[in-house]
MOPAC internal coordinates of N, CA, C and O (Angstrom, degrees):
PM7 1SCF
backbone

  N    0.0000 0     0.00 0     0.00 0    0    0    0
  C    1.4545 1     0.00 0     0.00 0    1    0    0
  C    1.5262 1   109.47 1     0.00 0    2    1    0
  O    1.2310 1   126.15 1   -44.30 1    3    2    1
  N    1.5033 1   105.78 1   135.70 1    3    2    1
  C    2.2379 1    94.40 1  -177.12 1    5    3    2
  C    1.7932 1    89.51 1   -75.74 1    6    5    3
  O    1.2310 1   133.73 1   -17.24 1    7    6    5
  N    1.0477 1    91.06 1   162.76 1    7    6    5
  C    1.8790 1   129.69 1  -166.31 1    9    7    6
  C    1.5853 1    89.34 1   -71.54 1   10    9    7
  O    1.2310 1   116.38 1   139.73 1   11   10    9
  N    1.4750 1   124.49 1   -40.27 1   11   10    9
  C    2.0366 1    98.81 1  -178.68 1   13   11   10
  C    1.6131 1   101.00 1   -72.43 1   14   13   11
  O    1.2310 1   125.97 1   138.24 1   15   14   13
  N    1.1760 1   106.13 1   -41.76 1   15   14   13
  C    2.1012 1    88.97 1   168.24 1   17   15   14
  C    1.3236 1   117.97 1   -35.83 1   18   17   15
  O    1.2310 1   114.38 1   105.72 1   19   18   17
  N    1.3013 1   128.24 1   -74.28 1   19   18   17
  C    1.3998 1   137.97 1  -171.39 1   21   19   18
  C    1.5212 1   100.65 1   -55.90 1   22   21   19
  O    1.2310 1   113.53 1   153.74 1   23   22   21
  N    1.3334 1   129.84 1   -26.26 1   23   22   21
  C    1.5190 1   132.30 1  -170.12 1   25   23   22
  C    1.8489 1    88.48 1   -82.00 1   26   25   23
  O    1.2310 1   109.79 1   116.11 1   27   26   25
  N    0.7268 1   136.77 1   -63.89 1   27   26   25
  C    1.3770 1   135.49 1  -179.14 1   29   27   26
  C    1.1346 1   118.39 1   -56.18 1   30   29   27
  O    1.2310 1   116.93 1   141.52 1   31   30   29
  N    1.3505 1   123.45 1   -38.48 1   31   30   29
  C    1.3894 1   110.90 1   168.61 1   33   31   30
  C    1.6678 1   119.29 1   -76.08 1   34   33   31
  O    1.2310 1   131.00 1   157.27 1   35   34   33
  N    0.8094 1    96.37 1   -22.73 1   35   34   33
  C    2.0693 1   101.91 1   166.01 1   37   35   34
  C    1.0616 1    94.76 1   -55.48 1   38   37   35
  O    1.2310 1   115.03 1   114.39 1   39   38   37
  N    1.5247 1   127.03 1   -65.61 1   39   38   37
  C    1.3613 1   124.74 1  -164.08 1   41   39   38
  C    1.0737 1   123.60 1   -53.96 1   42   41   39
  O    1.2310 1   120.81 1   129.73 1   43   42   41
  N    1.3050 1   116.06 1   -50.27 1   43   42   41
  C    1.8321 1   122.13 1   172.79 1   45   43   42
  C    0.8510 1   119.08 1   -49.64 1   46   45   43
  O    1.2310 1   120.27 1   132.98 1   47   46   45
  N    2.3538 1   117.09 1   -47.02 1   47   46   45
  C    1.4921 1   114.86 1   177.39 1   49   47   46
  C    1.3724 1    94.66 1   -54.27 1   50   49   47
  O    1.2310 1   105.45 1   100.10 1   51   50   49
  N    1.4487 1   144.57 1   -79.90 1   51   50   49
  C    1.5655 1   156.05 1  -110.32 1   53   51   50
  C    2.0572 1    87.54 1   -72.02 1   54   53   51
  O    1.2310 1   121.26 1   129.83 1   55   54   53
  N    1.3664 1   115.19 1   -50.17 1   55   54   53
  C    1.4837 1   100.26 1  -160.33 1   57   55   54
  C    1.6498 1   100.28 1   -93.45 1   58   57   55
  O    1.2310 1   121.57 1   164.75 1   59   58   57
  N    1.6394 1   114.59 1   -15.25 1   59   58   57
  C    1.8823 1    91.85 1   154.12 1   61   59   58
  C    1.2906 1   111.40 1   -53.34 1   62   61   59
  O    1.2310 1   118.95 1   121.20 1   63   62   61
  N    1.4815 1   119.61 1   -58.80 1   63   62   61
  C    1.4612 1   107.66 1  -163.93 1   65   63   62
  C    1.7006 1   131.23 1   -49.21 1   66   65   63
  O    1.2310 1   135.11 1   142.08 1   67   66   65
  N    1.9090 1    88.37 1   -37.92 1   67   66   65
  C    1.1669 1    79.79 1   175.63 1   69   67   66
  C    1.3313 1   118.85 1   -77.44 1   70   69   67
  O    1.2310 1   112.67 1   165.35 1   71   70   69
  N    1.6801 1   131.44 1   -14.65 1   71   70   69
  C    1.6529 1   115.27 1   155.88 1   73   71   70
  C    0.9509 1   131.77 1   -42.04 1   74   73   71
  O    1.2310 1   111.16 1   130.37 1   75   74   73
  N    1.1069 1   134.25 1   -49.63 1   75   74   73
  C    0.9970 1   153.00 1  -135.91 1   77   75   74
  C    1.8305 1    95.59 1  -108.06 1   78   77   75
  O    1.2310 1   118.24 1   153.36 1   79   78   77
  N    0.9348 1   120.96 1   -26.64 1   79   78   77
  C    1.7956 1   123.57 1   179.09 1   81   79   78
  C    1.4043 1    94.71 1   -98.00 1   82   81   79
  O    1.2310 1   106.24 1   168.00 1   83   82   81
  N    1.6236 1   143.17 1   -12.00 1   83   82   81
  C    0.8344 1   152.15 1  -174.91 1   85   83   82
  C    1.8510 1   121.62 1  -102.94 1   86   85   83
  O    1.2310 1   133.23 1   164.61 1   87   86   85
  N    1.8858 1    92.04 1   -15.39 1   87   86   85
  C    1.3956 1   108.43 1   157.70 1   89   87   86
  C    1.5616 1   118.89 1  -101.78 1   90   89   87
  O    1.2310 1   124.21 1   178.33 1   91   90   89
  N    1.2232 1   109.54 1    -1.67 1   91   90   89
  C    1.6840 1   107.02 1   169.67 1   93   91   90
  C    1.8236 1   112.54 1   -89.76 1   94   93   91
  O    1.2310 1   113.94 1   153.35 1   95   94   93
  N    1.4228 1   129.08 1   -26.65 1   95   94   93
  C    1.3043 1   134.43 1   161.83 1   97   95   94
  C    1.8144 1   107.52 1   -54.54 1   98   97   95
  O    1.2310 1   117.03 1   141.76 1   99   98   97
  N    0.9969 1   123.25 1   -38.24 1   99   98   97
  C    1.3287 1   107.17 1  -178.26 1  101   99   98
  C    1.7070 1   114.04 1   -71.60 1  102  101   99
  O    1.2310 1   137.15 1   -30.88 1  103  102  101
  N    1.6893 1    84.38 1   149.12 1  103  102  101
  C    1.7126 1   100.20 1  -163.56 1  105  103  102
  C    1.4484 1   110.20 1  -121.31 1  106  105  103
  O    1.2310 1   111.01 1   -34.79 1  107  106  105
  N    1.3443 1   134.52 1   145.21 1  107  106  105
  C    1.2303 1   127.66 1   175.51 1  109  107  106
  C    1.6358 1    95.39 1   165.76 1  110  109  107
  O    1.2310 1   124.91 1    16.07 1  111  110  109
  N    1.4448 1   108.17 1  -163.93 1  111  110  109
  C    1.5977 1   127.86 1   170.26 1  113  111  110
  C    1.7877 1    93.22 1   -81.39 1  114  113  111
  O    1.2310 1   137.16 1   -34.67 1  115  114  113
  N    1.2834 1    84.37 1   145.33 1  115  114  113
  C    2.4228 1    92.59 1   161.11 1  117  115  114
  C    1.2606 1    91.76 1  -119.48 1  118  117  115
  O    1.2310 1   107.53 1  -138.32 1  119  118  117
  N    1.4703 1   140.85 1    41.68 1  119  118  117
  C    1.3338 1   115.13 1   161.29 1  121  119  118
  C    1.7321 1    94.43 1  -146.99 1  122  121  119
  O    1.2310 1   116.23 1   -12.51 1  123  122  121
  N    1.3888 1   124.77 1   167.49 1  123  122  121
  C    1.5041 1   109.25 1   163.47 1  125  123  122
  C    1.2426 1   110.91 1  -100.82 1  126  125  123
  O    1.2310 1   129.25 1   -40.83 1  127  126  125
  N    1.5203 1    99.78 1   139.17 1  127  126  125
  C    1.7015 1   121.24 1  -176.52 1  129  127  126
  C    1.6188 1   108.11 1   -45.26 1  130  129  127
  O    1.2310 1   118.75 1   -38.00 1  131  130  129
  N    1.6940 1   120.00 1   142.00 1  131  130  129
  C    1.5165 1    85.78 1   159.85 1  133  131  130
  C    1.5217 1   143.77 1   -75.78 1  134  133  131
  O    1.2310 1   109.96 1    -7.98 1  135  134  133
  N    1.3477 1   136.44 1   172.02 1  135  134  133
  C    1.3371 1   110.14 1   167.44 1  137  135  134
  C    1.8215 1   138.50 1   -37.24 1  138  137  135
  O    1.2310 1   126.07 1   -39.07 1  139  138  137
  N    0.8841 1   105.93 1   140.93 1  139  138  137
  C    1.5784 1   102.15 1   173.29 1  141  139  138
  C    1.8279 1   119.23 1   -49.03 1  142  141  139
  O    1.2310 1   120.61 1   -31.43 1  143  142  141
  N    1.1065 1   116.44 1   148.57 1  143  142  141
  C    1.0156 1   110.98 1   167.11 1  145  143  142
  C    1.5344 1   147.51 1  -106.44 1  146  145  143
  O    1.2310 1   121.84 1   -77.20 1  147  146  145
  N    1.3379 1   114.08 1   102.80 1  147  146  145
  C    1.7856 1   130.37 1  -151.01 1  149  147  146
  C    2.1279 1    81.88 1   -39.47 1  150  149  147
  O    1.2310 1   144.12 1   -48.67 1  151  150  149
  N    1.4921 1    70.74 1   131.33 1  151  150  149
  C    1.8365 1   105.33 1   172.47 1  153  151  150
  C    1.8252 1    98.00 1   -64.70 1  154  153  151
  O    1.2310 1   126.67 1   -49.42 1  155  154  153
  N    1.6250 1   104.77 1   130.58 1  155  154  153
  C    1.5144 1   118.29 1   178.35 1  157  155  154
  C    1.9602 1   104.34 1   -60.52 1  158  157  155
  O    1.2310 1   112.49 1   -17.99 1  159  158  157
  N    1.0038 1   131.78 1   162.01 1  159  158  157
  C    0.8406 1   155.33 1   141.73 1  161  159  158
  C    1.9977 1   129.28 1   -39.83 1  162  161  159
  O    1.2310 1   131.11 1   125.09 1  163  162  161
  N    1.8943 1    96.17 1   -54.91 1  163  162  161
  C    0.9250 1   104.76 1   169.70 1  165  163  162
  C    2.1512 1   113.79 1   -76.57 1  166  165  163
  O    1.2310 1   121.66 1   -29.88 1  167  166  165
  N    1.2523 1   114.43 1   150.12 1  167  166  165
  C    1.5199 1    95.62 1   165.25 1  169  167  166
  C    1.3224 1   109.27 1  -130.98 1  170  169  167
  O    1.2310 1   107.42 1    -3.99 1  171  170  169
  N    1.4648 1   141.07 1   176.01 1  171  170  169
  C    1.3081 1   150.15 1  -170.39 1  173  171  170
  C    1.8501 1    88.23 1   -92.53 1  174  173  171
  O    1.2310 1   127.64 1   -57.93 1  175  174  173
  N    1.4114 1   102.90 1   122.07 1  175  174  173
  C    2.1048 1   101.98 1   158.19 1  177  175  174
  C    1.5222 1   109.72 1   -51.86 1  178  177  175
  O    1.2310 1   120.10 1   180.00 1  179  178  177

């Protein structure tokens, strides 16, 4: 295989990885919350 092939494929592996290590730092919920729930009518004094 000539050497800019193999140079490109380094490259492609090197910046998946870093996506992909760059999709494990993100933080939050993975699901959506359910809706809120409308405030009762009645309240505690």
């Amino acid at each position: 295989m000539p050497k800019s092939i193999t140079s490109v494929r380094r490259i492609v592996a090197a910046l998946a990885a870093c996506a992909a290590l760059a999709g494990c730092g993100q933080k939050g919920p993975l699901y959506l919350p359910p809706p809120p729930q409308p405030a009762s009518e009645t309240s505690a004094p």
